[in-house]
N, C-alpha and C positions, 0 to 999 in steps of 0.2 A: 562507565560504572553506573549500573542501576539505584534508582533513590535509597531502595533498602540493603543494597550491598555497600554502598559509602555512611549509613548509620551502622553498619554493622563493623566496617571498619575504625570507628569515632567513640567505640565500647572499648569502656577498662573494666579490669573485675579489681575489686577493692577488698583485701583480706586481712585477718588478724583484724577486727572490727571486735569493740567492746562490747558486750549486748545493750548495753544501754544508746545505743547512739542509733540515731532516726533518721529517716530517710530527710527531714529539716535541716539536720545538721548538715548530712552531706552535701546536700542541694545549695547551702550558703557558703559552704566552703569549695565547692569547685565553680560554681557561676561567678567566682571571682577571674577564673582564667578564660571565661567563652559562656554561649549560649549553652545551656541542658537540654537535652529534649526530655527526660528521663531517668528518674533513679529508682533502684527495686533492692532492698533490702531482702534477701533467700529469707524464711523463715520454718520454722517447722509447721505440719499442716494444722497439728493439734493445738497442742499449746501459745505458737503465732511466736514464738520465741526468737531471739536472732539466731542465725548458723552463724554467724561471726563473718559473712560473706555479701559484696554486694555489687551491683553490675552500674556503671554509670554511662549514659549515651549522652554523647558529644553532640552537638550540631555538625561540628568543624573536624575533621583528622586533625588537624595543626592542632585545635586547643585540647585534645588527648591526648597530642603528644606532649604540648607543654605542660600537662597535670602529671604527665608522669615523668618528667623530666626533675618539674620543680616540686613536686609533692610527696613523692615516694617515701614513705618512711617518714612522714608527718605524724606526730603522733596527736589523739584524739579520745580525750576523756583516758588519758594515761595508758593508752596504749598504741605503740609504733603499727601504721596502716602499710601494708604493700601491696604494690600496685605492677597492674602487667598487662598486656593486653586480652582481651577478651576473644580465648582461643573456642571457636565452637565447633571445630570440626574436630570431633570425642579419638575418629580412627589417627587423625596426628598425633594427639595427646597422648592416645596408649600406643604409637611406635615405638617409643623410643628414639626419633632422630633427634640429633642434638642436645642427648639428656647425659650430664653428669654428672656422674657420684661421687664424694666427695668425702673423705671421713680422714679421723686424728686431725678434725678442727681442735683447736682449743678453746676452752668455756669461753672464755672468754668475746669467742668469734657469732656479731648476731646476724639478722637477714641485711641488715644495711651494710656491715665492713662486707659478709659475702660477694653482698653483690656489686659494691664499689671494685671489689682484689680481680674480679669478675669478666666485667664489664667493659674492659678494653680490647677482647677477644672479640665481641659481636653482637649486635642485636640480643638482648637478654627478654625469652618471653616469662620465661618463670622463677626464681630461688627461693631457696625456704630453709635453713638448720632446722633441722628437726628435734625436740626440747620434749619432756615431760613436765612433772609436778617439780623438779627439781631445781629447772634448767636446760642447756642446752645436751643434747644424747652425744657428741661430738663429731656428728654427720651430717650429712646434706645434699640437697641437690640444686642442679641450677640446669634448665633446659632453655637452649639455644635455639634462635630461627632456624639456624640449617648447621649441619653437619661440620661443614670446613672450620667453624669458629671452635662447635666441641672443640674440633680435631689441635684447634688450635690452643685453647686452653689447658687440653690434657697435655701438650707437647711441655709449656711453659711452666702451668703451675704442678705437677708432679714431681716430687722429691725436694720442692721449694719449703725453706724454711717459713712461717706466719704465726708471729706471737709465741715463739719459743716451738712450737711442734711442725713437725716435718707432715706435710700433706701428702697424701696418697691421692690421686686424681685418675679416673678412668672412665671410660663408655659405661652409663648404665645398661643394665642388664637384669629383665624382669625374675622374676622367683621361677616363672615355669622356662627360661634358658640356664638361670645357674643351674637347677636338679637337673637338667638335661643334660648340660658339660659332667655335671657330675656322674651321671649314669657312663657317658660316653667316654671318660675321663680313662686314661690307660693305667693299669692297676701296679702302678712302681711307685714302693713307698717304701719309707725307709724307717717309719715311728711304729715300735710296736705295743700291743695290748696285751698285761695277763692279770689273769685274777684268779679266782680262788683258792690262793696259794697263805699259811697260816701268818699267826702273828710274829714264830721265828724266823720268818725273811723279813729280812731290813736292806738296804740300799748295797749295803757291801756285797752281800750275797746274793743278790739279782743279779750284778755286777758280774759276779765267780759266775752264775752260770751260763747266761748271755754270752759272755763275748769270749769265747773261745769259737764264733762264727763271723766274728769282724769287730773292729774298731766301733765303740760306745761314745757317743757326743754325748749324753746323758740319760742317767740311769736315779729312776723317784719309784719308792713307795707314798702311795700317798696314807696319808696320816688324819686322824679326827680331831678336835681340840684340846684331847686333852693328849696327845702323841701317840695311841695306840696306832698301830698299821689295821687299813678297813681294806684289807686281802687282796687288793689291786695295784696295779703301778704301771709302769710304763720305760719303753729302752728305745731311746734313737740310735740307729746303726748310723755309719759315717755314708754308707751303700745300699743301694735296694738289694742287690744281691746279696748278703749279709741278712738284712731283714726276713729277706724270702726264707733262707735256708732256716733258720731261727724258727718260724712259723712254720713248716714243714716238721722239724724235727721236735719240738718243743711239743707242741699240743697236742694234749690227752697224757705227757709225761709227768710221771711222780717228783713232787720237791719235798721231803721230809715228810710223806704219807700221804700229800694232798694230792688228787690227780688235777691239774692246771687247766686252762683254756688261753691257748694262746694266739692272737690273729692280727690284721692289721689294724693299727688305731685311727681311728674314723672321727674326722671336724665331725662336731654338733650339725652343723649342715648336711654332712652325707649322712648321719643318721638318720636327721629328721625326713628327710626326701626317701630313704630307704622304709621309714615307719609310716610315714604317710602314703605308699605304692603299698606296701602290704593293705594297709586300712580298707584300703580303695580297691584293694583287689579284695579283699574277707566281702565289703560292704555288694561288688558286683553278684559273689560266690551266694549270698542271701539272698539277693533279690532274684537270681537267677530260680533258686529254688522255690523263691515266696511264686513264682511264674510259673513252674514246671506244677504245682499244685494246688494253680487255680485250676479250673474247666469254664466254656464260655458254654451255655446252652442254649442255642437257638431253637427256632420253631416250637413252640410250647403252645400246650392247649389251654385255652382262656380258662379253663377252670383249675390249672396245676397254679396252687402257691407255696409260700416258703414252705410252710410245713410238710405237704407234700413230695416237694423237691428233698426237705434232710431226710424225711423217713426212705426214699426208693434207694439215696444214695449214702447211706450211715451205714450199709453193709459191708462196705467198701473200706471203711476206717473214720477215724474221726474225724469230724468238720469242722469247722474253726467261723464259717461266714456260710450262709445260703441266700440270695437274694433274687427274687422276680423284681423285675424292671417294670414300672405301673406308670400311668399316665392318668388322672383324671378316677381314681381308685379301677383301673382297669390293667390290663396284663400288656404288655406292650411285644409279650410274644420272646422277649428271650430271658436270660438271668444269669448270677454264675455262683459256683459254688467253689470255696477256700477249703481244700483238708489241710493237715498238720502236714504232711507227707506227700511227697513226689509221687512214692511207690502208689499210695491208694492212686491217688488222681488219675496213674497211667492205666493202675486195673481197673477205674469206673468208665473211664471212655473206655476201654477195652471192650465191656462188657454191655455196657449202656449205648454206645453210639449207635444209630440206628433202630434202634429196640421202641418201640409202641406204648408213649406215656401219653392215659386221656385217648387219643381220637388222631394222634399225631406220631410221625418216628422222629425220633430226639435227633439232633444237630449239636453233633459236640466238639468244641478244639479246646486244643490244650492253651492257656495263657501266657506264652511265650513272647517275645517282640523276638522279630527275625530283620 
């Protein structure tokens, strides 16, 4: 092992750090276990402030390991410190191997009991419950050296009772693989969606009309605070097939004058994955266009400038942007011009490409990325 890859093995990162606490304090509190070579307080660039994070280098692996043995979850100017090793290769960190998620912790549950209930599985590089202004949010994570110990925690601790709530333990799984399952996800579902049905449907009579296509495990209007019906509700069939027929026959049909909208009920997740690919496809649909009506115009005669360039090409339709490209108050020979409109852009290169502006024939493409 090379000198700078056994310092680098000899680094803990130090988190949940008070902002008040200095690179002094920590320096006297771990050279009680080993030689330091080193301690760095993260800061922000501006204001020099603590991130609440901090890196310490060992002389020794052994006395790393024993600071994070005996130290972890010390706490320091009132607040509990945790400690991990200091992971620098970022593509391990964002794999995914060995990361578990963890939720219906109970409040009660913080990064020290985590990581003890944990920690007989394997090597723990990281754990964290994740908390607000409030408290703990009642999940978490805890990321493993390797794989087999996940594998081996999720075996044990899922469906285990801790501190009165029943834990749910599984493989983490970043936000761009859940919307992915979820796109890819096979569309059998049995909860359905309706709405804008009046304030005289109430629960009984959803009930009447629904399930003469199957068995009803529950049937809600939902209600506002002061119990009026806000024209929505909801009907689980015991069967997707049931559901299905329901959604087929139901939507766009009259309940008491109202015409309904009735389809599958959709987790807060597959919506928001379904709102954000729309976004994202509108946001491409604009850009695409903002491209389609620029123009790039090369070869340009040193005496054509902006002015020049709006007035030959303002016949064409409106322009939003004209610029010559100057160097040194000089023409640098090309520029490009922004209409409002695709249409214009494609009639002025239509018209203009090649055509003799100044001393020169124009050089025109369209702004596109191919």
């Amino acid at each position: 092992m090379s000198l700078e890859a056994k310092y680098r093995a000899a680094s803990l990162y130090v988190g949940d750090l008070h902002e008040d606490v200095t690179e002094d304090m920590l320096f006297r509190k771990f050279s009680t276990v080993g030689p330091v070579l080193s301690i760095r307080i993260c800061r922000d660039l501006i204001s020099q402030r603590s991130l609440g994070y901090a890196y310490v280098n060992f002389l020794q692996v052994n006395d790393a390991q024993k600071a994070l043995v005996t130290m972890n979850f010390d706490v320091i100017k009132g607040k509990s410190i945790r400690l991990m090793w200091s992971q620098r290769d970022a593509c391990l960190r964002r794999s995914g191997v060995g990361n578990v998620f963890i939720k219906n912790l109970d409040k009660s549950i913080d990064n020290k009991t985590l990581y003890e209930h944990f920690s007989p599985f394997g090597t723990i590089m990281s754990s964290k419950v994740m908390t607000d202004g409030e408290g703990s949010k009642g999940y978490g994570f805890v990321h493993y050296q390797d794989r087999r110990a996940a594998d081996r925690a999720i075996e044990e601790m899922n469906g285990k009772l801790l501190r009165e709530s029943t834990l749910f333990v599984a493989r983490f799984k970043s936000r761009k693989d859940r919307e992915a399952e979820l796109r890819d996800k096979p569309t059998e579902f049995t909860n359905v969606y309706i709405k804008n049905f009046g304030d005289d449907v109430d629960d009984e009579k959803l009930r009447e009309v629904f399930s003469k296509y199957g068995q009803t495990l529950s049937v809600k209007v939902m209600k506002d605070a002061t119990g009026k019906s806000k024209g929505f509700g909801f009907v689980s069939f015991d069967s997707h097939e049931a559901a299905k027929n329901a959604v087929e026959d139901m939507n766009g049909q009259d309940i008491n004058g109202q015409t309904i909208f009735v389809g599958r009920a959709q987790k807060k997740v597959e919506r928001q994955a379904e709102l954000k690919e729309m976004f994202e496809q509108m946001k491409k649909e604009r850009i695409r266009a903002r491209q389609a009506a620029k123009l790039y115009i090369k070869n340009l005669d040193d005496t054509i400038d902006d002015e020049t360039l709006r007035k030959e090409f303002s016949v064409f339709g409106s322009i939003c942007r004209v610029k010559v490209m100057q160097e040194a108050g000089q023409s640098k020979g090309f520029g490009l011009i922004c209409f409002f409109s695709p249409e214009a852009a494609a009639k002025a290169m239509a018209e203009m490409n090649g055509r003799i502006l100044g001393s020169k024939p124009l050089n025109i493409a369209l702004g596109q990325k191919h």
